[in-house]
mmCIF file of the N, C-alpha and C atoms, coordinates in Angstrom:
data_MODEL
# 
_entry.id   MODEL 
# 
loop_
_atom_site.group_PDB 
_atom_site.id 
_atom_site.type_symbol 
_atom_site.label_atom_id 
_atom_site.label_alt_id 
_atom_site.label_comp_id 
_atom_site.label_asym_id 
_atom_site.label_entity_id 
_atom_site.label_seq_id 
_atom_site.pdbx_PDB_ins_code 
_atom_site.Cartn_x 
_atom_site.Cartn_y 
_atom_site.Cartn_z 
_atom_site.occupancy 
_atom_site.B_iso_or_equiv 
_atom_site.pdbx_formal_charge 
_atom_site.auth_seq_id 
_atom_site.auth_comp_id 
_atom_site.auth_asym_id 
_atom_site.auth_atom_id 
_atom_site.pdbx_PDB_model_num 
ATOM 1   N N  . UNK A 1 1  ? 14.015  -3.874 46.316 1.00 0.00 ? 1  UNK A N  1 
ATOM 2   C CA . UNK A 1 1  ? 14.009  -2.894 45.240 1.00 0.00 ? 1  UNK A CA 1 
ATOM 3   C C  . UNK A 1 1  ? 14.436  -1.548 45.831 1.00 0.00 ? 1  UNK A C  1 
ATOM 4   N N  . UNK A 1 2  ? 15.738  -0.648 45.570 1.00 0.00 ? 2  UNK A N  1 
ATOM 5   C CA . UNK A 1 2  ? 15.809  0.534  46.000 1.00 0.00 ? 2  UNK A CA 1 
ATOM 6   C C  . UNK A 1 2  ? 15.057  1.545  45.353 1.00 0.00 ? 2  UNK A C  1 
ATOM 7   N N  . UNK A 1 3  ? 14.672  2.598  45.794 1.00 0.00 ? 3  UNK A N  1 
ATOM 8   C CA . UNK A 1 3  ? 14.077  3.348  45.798 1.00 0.00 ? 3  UNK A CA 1 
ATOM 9   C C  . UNK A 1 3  ? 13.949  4.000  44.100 1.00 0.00 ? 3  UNK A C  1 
ATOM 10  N N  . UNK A 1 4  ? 15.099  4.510  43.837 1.00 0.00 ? 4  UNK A N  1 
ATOM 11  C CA . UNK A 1 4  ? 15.432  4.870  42.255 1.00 0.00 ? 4  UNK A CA 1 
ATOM 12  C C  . UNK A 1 4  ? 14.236  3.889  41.282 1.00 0.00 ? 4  UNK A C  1 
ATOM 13  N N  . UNK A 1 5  ? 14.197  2.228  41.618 1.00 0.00 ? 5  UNK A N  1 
ATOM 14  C CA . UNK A 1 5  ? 13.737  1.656  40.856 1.00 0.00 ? 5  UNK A CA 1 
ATOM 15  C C  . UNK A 1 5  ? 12.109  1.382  40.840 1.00 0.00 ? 5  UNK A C  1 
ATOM 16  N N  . UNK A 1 6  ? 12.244  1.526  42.350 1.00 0.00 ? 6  UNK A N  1 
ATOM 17  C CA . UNK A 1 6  ? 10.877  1.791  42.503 1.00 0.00 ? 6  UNK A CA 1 
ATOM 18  C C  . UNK A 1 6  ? 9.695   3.008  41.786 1.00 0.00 ? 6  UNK A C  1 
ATOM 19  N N  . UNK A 1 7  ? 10.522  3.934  42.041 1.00 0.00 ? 7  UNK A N  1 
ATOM 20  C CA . UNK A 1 7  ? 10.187  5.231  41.144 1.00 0.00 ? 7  UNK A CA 1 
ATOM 21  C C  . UNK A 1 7  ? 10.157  5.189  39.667 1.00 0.00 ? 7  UNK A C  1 
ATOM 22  N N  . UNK A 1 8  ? 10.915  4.467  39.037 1.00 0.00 ? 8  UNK A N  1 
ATOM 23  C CA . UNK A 1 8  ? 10.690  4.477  37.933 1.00 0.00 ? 8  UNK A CA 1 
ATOM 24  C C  . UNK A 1 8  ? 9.306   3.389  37.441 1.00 0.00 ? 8  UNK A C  1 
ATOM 25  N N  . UNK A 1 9  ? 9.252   2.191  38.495 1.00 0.00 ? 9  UNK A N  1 
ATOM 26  C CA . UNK A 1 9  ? 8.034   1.695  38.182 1.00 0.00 ? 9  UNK A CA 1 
ATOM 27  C C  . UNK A 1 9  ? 6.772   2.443  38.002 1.00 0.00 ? 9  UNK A C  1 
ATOM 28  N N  . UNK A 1 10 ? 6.844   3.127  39.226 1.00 0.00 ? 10 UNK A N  1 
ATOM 29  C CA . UNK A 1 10 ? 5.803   3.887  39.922 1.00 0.00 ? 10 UNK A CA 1 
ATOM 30  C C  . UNK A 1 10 ? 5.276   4.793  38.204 1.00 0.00 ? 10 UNK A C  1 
ATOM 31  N N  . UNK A 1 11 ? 6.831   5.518  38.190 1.00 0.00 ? 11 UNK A N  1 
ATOM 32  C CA . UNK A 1 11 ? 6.279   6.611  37.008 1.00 0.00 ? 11 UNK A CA 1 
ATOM 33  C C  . UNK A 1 11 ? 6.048   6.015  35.784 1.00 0.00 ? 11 UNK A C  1 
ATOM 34  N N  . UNK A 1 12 ? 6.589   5.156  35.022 1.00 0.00 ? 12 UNK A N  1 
ATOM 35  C CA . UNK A 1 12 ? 5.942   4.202  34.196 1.00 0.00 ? 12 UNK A CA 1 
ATOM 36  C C  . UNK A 1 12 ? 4.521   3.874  34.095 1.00 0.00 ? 12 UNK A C  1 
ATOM 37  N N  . UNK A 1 13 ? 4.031   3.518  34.848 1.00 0.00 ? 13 UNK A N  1 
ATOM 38  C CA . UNK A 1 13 ? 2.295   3.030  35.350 1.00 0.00 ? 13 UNK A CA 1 
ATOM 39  C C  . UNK A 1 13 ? 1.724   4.591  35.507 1.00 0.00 ? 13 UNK A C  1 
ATOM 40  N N  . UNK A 1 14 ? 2.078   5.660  35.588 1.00 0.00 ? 14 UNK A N  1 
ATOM 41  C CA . UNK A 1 14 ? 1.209   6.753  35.985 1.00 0.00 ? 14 UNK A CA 1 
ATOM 42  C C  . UNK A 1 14 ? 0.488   7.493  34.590 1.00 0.00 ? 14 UNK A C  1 
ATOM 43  N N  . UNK A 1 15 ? -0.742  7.606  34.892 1.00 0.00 ? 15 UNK A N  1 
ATOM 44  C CA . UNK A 1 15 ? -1.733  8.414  34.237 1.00 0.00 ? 15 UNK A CA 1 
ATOM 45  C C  . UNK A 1 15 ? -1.528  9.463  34.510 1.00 0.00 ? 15 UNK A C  1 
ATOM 46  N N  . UNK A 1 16 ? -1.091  10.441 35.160 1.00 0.00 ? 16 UNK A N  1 
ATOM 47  C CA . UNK A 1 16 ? -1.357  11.819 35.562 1.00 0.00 ? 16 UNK A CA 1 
ATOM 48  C C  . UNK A 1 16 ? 0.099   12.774 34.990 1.00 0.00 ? 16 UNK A C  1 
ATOM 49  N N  . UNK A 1 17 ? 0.905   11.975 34.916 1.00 0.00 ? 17 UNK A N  1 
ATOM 50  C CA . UNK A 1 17 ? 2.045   12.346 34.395 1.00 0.00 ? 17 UNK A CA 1 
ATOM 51  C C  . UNK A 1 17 ? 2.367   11.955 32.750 1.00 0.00 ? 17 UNK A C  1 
ATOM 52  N N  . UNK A 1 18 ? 2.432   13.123 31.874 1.00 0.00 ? 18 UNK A N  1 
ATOM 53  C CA . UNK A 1 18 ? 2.565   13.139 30.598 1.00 0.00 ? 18 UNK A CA 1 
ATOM 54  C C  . UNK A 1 18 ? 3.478   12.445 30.039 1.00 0.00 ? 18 UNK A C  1 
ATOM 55  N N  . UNK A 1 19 ? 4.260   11.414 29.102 1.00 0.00 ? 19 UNK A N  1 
ATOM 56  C CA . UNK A 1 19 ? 5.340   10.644 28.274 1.00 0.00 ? 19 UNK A CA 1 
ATOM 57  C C  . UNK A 1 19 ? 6.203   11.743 28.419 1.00 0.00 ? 19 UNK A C  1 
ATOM 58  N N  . UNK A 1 20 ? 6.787   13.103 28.065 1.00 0.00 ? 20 UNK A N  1 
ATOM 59  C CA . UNK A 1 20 ? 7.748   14.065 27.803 1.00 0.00 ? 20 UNK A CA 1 
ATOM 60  C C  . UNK A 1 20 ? 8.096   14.746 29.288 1.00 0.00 ? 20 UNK A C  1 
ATOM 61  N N  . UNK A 1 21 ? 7.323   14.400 30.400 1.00 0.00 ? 21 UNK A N  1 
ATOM 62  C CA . UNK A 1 21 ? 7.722   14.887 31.860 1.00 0.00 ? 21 UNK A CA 1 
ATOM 63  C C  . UNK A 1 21 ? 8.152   13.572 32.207 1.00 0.00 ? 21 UNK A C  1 
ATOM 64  N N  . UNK A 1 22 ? 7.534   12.135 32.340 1.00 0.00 ? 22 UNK A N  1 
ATOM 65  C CA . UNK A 1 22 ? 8.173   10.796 32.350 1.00 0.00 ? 22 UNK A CA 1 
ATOM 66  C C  . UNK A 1 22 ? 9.499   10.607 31.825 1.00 0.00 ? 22 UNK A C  1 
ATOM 67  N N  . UNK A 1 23 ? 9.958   11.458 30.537 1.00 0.00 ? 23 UNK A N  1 
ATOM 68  C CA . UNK A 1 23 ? 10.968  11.011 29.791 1.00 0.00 ? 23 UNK A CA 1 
ATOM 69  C C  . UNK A 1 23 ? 12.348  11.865 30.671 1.00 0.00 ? 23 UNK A C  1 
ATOM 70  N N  . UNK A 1 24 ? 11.762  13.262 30.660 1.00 0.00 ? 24 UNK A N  1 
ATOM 71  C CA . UNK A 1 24 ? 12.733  14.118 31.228 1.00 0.00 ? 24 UNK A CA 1 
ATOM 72  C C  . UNK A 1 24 ? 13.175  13.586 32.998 1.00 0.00 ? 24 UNK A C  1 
ATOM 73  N N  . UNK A 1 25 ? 12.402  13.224 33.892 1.00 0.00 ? 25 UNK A N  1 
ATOM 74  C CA . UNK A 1 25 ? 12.448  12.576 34.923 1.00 0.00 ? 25 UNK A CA 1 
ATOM 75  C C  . UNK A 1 25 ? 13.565  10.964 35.210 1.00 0.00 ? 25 UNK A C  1 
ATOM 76  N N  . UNK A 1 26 ? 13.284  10.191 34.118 1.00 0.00 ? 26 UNK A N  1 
ATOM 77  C CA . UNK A 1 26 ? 14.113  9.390  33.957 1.00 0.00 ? 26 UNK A CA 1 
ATOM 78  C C  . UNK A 1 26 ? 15.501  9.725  33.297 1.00 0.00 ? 26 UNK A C  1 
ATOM 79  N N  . UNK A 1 27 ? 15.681  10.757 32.694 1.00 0.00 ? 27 UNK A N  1 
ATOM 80  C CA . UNK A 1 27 ? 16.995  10.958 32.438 1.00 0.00 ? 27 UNK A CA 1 
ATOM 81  C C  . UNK A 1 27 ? 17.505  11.748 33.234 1.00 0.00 ? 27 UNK A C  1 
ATOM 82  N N  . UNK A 1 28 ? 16.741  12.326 34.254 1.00 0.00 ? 28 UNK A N  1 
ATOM 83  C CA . UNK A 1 28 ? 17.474  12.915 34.933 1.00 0.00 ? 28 UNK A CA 1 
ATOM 84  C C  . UNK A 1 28 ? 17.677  12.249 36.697 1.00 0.00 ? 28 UNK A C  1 
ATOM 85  N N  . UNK A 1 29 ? 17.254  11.315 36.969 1.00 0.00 ? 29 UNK A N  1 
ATOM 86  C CA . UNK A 1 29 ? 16.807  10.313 37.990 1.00 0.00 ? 29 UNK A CA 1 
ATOM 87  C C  . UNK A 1 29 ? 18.028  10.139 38.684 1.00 0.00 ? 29 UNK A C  1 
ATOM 88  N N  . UNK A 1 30 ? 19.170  10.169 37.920 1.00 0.00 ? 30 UNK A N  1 
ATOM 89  C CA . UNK A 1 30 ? 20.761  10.234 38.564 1.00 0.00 ? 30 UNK A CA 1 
ATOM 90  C C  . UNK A 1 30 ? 20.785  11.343 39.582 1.00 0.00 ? 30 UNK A C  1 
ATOM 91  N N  . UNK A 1 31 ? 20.362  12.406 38.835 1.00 0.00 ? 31 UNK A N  1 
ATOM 92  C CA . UNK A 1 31 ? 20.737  13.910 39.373 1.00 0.00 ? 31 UNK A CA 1 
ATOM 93  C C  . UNK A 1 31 ? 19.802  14.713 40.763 1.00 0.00 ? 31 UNK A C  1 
ATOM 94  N N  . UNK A 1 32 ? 18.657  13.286 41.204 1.00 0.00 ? 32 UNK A N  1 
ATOM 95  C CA . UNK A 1 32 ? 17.446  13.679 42.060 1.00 0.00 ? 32 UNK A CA 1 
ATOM 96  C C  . UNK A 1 32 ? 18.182  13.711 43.411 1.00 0.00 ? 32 UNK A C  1 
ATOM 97  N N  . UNK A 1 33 ? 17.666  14.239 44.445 1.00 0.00 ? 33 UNK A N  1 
ATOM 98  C CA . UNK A 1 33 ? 18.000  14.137 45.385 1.00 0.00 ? 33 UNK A CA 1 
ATOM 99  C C  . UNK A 1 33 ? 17.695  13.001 46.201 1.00 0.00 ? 33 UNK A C  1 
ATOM 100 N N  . UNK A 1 34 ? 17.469  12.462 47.491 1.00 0.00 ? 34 UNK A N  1 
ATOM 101 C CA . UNK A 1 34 ? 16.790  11.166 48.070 1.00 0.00 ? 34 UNK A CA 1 
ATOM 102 C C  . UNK A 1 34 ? 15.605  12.560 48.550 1.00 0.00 ? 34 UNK A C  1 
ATOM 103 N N  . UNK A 1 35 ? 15.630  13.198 48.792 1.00 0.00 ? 35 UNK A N  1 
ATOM 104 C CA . UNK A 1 35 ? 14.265  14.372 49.116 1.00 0.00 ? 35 UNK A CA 1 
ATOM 105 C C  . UNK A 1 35 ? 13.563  14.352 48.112 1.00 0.00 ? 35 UNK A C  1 
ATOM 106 N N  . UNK A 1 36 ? 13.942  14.469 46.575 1.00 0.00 ? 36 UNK A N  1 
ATOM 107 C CA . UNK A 1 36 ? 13.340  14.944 45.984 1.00 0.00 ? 36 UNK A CA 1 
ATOM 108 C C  . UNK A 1 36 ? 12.556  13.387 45.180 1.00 0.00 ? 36 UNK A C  1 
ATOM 109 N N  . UNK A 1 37 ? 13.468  12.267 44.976 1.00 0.00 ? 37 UNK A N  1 
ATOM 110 C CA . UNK A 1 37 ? 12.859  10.780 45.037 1.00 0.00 ? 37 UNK A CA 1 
ATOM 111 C C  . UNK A 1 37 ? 11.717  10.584 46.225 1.00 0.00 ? 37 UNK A C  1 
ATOM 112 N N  . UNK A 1 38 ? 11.651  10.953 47.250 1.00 0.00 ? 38 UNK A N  1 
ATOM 113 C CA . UNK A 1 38 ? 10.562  10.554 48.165 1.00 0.00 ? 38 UNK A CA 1 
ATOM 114 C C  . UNK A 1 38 ? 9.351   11.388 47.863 1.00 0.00 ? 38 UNK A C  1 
ATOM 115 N N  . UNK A 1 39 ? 9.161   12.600 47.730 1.00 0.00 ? 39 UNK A N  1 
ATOM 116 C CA . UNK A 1 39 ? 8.458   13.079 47.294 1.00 0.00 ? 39 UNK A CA 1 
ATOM 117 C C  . UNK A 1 39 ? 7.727   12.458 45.946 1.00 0.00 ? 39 UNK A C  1 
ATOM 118 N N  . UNK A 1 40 ? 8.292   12.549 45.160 1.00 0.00 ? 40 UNK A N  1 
ATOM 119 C CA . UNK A 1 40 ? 7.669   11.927 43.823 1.00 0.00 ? 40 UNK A CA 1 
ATOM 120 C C  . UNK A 1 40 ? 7.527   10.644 43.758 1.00 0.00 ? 40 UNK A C  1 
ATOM 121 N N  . UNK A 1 41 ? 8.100   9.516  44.694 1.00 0.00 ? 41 UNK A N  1 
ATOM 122 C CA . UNK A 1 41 ? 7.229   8.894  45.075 1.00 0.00 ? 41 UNK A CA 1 
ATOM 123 C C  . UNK A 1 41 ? 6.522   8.613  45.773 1.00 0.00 ? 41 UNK A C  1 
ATOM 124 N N  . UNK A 1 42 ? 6.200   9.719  46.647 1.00 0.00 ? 42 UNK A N  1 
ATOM 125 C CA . UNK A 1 42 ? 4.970   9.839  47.627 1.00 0.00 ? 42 UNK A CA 1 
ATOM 126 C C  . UNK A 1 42 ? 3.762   10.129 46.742 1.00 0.00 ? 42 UNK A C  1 
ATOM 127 N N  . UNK A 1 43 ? 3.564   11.160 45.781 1.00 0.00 ? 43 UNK A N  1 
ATOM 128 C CA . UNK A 1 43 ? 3.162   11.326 44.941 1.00 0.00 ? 43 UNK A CA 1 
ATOM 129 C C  . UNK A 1 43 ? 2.393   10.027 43.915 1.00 0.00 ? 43 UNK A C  1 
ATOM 130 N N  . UNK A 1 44 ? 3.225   9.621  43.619 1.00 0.00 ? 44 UNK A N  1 
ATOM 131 C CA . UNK A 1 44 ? 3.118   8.628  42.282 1.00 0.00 ? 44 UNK A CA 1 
ATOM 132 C C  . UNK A 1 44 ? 2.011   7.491  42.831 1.00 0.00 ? 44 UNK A C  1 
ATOM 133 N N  . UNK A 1 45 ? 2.794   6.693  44.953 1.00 0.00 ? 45 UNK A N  1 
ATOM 134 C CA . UNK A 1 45 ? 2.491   5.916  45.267 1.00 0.00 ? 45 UNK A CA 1 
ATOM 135 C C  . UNK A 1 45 ? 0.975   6.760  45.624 1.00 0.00 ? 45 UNK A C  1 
ATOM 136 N N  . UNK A 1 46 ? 0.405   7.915  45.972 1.00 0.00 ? 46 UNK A N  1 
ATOM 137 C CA . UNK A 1 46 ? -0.906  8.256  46.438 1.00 0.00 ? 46 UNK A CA 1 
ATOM 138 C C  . UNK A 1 46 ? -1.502  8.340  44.986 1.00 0.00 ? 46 UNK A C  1 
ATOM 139 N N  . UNK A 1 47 ? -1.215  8.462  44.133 1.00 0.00 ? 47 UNK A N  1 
ATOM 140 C CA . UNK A 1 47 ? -1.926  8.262  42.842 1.00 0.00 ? 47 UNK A CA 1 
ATOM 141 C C  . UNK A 1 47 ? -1.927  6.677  42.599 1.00 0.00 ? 47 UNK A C  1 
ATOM 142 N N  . UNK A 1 48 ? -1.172  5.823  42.730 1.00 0.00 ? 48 UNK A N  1 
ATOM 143 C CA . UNK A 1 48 ? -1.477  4.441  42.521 1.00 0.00 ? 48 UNK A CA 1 
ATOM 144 C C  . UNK A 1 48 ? -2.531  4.051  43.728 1.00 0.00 ? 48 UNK A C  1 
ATOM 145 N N  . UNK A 1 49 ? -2.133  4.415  44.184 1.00 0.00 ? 49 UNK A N  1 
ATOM 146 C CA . UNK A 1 49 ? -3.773  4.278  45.687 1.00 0.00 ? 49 UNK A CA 1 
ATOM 147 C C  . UNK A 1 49 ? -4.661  4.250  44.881 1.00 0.00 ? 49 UNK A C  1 
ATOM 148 N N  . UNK A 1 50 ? -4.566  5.941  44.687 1.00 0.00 ? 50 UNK A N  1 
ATOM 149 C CA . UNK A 1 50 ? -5.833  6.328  44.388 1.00 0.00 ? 50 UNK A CA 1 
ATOM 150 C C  . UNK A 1 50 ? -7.032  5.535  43.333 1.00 0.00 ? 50 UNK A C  1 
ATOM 151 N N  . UNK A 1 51 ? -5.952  5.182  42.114 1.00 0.00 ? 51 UNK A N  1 
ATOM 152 C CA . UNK A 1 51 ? -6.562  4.132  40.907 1.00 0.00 ? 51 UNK A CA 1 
ATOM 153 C C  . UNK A 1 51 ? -6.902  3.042  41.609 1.00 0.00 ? 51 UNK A C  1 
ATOM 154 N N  . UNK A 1 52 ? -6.256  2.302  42.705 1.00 0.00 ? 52 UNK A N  1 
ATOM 155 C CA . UNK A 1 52 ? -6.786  1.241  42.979 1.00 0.00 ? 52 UNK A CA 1 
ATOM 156 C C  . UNK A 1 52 ? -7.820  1.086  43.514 1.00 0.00 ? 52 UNK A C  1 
ATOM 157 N N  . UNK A 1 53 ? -8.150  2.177  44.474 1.00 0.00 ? 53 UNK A N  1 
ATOM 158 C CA . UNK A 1 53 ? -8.977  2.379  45.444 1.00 0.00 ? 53 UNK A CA 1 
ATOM 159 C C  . UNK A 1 53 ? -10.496 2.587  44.403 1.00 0.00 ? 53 UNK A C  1 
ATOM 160 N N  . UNK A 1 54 ? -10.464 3.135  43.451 1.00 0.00 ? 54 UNK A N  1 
ATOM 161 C CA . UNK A 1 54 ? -11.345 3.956  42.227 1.00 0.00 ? 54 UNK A CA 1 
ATOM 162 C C  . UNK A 1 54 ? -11.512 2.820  41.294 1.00 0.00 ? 54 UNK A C  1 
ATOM 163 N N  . UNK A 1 55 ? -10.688 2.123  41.188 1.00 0.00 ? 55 UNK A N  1 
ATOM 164 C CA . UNK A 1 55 ? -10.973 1.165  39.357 1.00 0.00 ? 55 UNK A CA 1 
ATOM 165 C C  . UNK A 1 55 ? -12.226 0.891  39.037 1.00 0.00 ? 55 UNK A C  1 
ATOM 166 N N  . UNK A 1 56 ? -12.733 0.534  40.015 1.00 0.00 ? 56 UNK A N  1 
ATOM 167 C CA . UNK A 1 56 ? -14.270 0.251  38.906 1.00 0.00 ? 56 UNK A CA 1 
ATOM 168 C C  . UNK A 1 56 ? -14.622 2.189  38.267 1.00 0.00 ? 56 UNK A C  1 
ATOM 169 N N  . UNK A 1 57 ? -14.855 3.072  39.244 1.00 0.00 ? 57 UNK A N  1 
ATOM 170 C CA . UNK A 1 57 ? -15.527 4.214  38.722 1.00 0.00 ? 57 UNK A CA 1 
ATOM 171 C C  . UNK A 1 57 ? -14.412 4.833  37.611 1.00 0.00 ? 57 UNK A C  1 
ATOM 172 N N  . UNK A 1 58 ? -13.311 4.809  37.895 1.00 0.00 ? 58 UNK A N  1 
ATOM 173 C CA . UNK A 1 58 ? -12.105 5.028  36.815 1.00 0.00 ? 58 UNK A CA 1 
ATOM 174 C C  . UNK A 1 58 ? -12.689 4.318  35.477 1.00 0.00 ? 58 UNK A C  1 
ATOM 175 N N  . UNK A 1 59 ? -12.936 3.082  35.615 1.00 0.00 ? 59 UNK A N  1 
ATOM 176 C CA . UNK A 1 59 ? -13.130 2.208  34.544 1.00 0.00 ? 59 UNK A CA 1 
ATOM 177 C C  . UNK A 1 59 ? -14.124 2.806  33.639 1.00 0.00 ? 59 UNK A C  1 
ATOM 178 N N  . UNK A 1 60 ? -15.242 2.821  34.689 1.00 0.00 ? 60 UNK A N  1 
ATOM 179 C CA . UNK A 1 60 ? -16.541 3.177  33.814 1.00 0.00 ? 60 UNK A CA 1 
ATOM 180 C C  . UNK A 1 60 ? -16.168 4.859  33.244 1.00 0.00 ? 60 UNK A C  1 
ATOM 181 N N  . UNK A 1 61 ? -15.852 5.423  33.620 1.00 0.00 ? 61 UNK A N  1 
ATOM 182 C CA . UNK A 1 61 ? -16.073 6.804  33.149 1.00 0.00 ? 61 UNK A CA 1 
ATOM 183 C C  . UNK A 1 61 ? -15.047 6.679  32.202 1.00 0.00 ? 61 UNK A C  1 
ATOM 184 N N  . UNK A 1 62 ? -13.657 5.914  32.110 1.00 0.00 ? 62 UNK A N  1 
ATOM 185 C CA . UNK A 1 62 ? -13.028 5.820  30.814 1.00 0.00 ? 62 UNK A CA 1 
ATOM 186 C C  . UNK A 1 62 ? -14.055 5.422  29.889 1.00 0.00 ? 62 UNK A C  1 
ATOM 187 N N  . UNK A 1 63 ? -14.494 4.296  29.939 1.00 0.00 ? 63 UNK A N  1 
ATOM 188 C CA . UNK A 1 63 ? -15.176 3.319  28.841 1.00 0.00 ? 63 UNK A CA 1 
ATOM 189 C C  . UNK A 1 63 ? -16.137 4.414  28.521 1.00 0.00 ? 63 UNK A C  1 
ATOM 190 N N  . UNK A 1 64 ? -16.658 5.317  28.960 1.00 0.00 ? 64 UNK A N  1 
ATOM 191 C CA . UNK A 1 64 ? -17.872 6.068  28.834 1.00 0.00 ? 64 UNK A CA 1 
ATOM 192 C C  . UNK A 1 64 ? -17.576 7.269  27.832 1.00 0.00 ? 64 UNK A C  1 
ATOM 193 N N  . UNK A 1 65 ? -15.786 7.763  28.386 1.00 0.00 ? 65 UNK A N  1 
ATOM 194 C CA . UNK A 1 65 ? -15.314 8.608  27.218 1.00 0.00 ? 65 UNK A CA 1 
ATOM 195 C C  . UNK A 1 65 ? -14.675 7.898  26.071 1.00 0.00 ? 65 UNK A C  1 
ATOM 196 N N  . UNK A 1 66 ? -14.673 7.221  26.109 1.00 0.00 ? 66 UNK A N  1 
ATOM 197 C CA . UNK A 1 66 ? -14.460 6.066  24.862 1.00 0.00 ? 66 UNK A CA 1 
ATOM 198 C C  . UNK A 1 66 ? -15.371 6.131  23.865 1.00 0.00 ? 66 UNK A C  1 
ATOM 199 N N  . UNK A 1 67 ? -16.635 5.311  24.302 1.00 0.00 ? 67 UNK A N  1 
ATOM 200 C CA . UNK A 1 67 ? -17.962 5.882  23.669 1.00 0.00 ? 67 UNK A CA 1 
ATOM 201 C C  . UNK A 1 67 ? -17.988 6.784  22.775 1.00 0.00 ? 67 UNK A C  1 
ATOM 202 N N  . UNK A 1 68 ? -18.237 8.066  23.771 1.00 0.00 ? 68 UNK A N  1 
ATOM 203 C CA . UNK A 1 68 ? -18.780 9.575  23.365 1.00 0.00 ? 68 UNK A CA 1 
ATOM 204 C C  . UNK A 1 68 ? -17.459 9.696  21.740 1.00 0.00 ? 68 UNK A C  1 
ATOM 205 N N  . UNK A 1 69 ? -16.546 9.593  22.322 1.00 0.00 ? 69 UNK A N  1 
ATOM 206 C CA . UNK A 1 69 ? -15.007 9.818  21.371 1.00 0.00 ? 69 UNK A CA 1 
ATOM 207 C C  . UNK A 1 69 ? -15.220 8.920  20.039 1.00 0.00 ? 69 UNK A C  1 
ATOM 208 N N  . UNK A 1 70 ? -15.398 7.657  20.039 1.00 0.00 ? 70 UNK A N  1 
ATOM 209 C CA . UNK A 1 70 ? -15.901 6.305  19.129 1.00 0.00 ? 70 UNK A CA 1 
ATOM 210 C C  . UNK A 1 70 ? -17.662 6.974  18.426 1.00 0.00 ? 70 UNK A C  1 
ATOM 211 N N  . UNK A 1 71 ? -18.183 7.499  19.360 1.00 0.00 ? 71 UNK A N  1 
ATOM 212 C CA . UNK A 1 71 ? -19.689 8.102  18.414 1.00 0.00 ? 71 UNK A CA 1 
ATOM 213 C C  . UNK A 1 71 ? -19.426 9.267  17.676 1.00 0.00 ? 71 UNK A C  1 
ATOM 214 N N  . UNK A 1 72 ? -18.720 10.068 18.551 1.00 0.00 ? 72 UNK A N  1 
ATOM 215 C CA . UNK A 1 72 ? -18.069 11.751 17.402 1.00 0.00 ? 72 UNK A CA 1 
ATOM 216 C C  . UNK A 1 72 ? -16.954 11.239 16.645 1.00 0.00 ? 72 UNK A C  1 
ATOM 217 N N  . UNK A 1 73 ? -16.203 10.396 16.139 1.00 0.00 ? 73 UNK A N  1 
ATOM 218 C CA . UNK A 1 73 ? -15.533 9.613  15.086 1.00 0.00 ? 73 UNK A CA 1 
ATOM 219 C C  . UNK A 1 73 ? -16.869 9.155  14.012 1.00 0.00 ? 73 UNK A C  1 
ATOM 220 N N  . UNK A 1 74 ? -17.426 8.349  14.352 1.00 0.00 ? 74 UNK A N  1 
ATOM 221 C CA . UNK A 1 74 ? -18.706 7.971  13.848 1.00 0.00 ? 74 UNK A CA 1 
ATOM 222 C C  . UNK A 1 74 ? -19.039 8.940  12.803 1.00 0.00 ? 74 UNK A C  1 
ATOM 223 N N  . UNK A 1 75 ? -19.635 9.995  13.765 1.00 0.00 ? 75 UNK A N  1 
ATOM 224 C CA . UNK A 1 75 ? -20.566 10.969 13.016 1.00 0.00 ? 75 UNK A CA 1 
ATOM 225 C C  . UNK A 1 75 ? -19.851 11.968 12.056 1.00 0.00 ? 75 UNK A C  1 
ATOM 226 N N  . UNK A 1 76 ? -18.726 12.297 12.553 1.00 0.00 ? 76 UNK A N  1 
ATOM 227 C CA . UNK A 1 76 ? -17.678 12.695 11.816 1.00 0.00 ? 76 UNK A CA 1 
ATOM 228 C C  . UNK A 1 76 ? -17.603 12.663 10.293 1.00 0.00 ? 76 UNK A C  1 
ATOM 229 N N  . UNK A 1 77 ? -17.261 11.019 10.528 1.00 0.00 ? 77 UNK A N  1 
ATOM 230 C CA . UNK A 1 77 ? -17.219 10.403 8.861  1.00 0.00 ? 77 UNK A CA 1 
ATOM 231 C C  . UNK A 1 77 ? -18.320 10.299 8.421  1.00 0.00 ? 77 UNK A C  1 
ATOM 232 N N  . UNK A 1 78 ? -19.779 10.204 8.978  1.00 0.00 ? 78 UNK A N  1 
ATOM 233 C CA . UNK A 1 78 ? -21.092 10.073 8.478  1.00 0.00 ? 78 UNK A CA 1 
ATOM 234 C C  . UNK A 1 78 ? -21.486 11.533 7.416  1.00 0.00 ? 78 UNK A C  1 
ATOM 235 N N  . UNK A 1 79 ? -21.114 12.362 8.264  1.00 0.00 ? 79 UNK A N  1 
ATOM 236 C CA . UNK A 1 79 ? -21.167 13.523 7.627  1.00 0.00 ? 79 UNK A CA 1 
ATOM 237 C C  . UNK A 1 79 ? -19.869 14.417 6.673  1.00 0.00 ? 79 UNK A C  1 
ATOM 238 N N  . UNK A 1 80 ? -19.182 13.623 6.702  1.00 0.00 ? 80 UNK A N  1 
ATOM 239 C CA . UNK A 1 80 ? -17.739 13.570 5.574  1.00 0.00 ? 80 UNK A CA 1 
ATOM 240 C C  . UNK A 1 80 ? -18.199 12.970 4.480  1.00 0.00 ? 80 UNK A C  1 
ATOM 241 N N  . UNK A 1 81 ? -18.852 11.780 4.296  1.00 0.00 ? 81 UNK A N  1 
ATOM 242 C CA . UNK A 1 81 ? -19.427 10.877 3.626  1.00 0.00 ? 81 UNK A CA 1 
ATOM 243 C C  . UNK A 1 81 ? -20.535 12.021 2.750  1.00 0.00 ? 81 UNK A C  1 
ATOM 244 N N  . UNK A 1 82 ? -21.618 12.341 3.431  1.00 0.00 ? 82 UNK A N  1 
ATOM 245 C CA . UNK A 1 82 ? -22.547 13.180 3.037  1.00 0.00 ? 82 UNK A CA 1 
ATOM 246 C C  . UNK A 1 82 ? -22.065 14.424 2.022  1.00 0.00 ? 82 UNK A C  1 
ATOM 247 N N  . UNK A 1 83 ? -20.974 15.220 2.406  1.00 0.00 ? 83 UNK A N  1 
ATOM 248 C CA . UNK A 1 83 ? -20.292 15.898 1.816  1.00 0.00 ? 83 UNK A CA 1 
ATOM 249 C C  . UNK A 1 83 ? -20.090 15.721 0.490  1.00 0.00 ? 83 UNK A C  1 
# 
């Protein structure tokens, strides 16, 4: 896999990087340097570490803001309802 493609895997799979910086990155992926490809995937690959290294505590603290987000939806409409 050369590098270009690798990077785009990399940025595909990333949480930390927004859909509209992902989007602009891939269209511009022609125009990167090989400096500026290593970097961002030095980047991308220490953030895929990082999730791997983390998944269970990643996991739980998602599922946990899930919750909280799924109970203030809840109450939301409970008290829309009341209205």
């Amino acid at each position: 896999m050369d590098k270009k493609t690798a990077l785009l895997t990399l940025l595909e799979n990333s949480f930390w990087i927004d859909d509209p910086t992902k989007l602009k990155v891939i269209d511009q992926i022609d125009t990167l340097t090989e400096e500026q490809i290593d970097e961002l995937g030095k980047f991308l690959v220490a953030e895929r570490d990082y999730m791997i290294e983390h998944e269970d505590e990643v996991l739980a603290k998602s599922q946990k803001i899930l919750e909280i987000i799924s109970q203030a939806v809840v109450d939301n409409q409970t008290t829309d309802q009341v209205q």
